[in-house]
Legacy VTK file of the C-alpha trace (Angstrom):
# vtk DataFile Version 3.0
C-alpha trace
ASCII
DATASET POLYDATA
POINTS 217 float
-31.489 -18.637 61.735
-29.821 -15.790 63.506
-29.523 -17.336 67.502
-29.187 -14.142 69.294
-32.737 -13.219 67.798
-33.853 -16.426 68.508
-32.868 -16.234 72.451
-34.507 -12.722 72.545
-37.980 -14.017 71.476
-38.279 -15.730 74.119
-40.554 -19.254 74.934
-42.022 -19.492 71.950
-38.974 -18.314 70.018
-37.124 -21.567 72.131
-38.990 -23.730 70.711
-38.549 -23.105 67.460
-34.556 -23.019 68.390
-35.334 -26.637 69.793
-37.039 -27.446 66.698
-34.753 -25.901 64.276
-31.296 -27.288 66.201
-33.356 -31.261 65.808
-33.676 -30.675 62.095
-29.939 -29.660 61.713
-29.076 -32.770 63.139
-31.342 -34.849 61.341
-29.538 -33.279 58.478
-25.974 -34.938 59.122
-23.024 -33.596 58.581
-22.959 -33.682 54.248
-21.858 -29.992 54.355
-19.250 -28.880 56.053
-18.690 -24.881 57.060
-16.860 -22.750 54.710
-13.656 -20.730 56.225
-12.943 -17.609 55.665
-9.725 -19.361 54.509
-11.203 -21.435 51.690
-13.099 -18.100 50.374
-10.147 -16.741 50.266
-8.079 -19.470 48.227
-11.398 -19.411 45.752
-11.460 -16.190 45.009
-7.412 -15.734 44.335
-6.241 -15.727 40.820
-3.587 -18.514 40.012
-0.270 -17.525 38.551
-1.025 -18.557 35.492
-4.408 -16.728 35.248
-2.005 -13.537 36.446
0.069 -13.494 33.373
-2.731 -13.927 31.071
-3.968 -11.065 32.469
-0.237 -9.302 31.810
-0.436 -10.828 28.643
-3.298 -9.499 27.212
-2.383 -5.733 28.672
0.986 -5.814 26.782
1.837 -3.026 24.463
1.967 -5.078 20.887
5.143 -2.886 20.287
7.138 -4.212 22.868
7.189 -7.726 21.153
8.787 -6.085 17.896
12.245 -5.497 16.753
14.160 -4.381 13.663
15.099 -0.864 12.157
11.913 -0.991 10.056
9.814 -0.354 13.216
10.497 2.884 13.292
8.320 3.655 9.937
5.254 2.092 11.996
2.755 4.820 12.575
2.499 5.285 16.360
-1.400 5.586 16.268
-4.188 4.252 14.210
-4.922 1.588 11.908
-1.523 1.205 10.306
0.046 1.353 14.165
1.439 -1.620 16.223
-1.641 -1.249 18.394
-4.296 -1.413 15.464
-2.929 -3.843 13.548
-3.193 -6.048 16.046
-7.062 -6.518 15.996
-7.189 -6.755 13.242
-6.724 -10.104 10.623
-3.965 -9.732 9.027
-5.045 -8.579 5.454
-6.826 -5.615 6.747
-3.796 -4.997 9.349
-1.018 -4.845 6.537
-3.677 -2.885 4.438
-2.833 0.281 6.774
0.560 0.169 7.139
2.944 2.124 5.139
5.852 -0.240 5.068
3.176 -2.582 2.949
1.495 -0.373 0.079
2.580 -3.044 -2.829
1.981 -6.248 -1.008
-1.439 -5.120 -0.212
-1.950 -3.975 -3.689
-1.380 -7.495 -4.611
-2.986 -9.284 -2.673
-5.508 -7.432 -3.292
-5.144 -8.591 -7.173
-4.897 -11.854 -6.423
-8.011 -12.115 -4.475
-6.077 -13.200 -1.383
-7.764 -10.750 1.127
-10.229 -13.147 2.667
-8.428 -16.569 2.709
-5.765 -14.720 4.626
-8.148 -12.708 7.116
-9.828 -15.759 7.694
-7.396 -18.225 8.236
-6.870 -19.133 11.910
-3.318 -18.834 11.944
-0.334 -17.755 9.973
2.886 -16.524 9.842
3.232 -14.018 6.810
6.718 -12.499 5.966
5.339 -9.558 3.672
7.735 -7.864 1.457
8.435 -4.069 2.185
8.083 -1.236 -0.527
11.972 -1.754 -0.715
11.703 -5.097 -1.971
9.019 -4.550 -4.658
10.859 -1.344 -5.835
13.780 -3.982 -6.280
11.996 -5.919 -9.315
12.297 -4.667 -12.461
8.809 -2.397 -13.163
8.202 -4.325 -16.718
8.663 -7.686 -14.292
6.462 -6.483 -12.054
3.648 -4.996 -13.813
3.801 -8.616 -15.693
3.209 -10.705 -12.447
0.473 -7.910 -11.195
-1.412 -8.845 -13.916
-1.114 -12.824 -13.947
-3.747 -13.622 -10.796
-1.896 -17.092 -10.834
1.097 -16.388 -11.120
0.423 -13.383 -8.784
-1.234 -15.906 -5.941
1.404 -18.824 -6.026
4.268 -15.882 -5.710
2.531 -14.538 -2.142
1.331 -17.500 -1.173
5.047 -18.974 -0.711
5.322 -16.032 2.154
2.689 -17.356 3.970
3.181 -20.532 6.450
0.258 -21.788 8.219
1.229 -21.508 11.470
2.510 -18.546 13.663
6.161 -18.925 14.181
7.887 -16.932 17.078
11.348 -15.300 16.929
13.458 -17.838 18.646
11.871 -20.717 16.597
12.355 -19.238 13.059
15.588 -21.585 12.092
14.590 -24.808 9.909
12.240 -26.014 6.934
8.530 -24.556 6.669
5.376 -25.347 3.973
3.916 -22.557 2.945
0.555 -22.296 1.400
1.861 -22.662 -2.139
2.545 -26.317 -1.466
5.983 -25.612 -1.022
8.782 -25.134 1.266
10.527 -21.934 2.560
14.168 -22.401 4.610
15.275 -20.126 7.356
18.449 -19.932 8.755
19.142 -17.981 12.494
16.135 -16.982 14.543
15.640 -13.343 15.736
17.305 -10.646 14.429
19.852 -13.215 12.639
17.540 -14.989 10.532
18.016 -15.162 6.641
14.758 -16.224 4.989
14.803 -18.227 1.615
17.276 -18.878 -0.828
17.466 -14.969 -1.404
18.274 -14.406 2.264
15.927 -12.051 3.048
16.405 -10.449 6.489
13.485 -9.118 8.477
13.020 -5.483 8.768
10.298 -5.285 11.613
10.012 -8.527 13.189
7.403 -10.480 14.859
4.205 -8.006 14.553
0.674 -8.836 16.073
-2.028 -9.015 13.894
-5.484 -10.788 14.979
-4.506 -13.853 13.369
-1.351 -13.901 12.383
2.688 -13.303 13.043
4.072 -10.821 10.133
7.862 -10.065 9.493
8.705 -7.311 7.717
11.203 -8.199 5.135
13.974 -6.820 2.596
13.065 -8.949 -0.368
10.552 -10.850 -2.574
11.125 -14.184 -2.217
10.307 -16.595 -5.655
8.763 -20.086 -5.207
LINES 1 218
217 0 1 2 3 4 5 6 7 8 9 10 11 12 13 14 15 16 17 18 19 20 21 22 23 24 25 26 27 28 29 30 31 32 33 34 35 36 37 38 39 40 41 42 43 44 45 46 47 48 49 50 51 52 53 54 55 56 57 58 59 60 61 62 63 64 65 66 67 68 69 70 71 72 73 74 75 76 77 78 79 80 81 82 83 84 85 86 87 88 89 90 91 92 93 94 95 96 97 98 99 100 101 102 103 104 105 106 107 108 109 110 111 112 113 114 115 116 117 118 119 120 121 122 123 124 125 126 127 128 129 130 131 132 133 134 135 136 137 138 139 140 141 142 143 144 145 146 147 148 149 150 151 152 153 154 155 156 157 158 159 160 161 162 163 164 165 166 167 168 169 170 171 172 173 174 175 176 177 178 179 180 181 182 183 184 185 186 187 188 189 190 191 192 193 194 195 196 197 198 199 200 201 202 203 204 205 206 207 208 209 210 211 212 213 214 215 216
């Protein structure tokens, strides 16, 4: 109850103070008055909640790096910023930089196992490196699925890997393992020493690197 209306009313309205202040006291003192201090402190983000929130406003750009980035489309699906809702299939399938790869995946029937995979690291071969391969080599492997699926699987590590913790032995999804030697910009991937074109590119569920070269289980 308000007390200033309370004294206002009057006798009657004293009573029913008396009454009310009895029941209070009957009520003990289990609860204990709220400052204006401790709404305060509730209400106040942490420091860690405060960069999530700077986290999840970054510009998925500004985590890249390598010359390659610079043949990312600044808008749309095949962009930095649209590939990074997206799983990582249907990301690559929009970027320019990743016509072939997409192609065959595509053949190999790799599309949903990768988009629905919780999380990967994918170093996907540019056109570059497909244009590399001899065309009678290549149309060969486009056209053996299991061949085809062992070949891109051994990009693909099943786990997302960040820039500074590239260097060391991975398993890939082919069964085996893929070496990487430097981190960052310095890192040589595989026995063909692949180096990264675009580096470390959001996707919903995955980290992709942009590389020079087709690497061979």
């Amino acid at each position: 109850m308000k007390l200033q209306k309370l004294y206002r009313t009057g006798g009657a309205a004293a009573a029913v103070l008396t009454l009310s202040l009895g029941l209070a006291a009957c009520g003990g003192d289990d609860a204990e008055p709220t400052s204006a201090g401790d709404e305060t402190n509730s209400e106040a983000p942490t420091e860690s909640e405060s960069l999530m929130d700077e986290g999840s406003e970054m510009d998925p750009a500004a985590q890249t790096y390598g010359d390659g980035c610079a043949q990312v489309p600044t808008s749309g699906d095949g962009s930095f910023d649209g590939m990074a809702t997206a799983p990582v299939a249907s990301a690559a399938s929009a970027n320019p930089l990743l016509k072939t790869l997409v192609a065959a995946v595509t053949a190999a029937d790799l599309v949903e196992p990768l988009n629905s995979a919780p999380a990967l690291t994918v170093f996907a071969p540019a056109e570059p490196a497909f244009a590399a391969i001899p065309k009678q080599d290549l149309d060969a492997l486009l056209m053996d699925k299991k061949a085809l699926a062992t070949v891109l699987s051994h990009h693909v590590v099943p786990e997302q890997i960040a820039p500074d913790q590239l260097s060391g032995e991975f398993e890939t999804l082919a069964g085996d393992t893929i070496t990487i030697n430097g981190s960052g910009e310095e890192a040589t991937i595989g026995k063909e020493k692949a180096t990264v074109l675009c580096g470390n590119v959001p996707t919903a569920n995955a980290t992709v690197y942009v590389i020079d070269s087709v690497l061979m289980p």
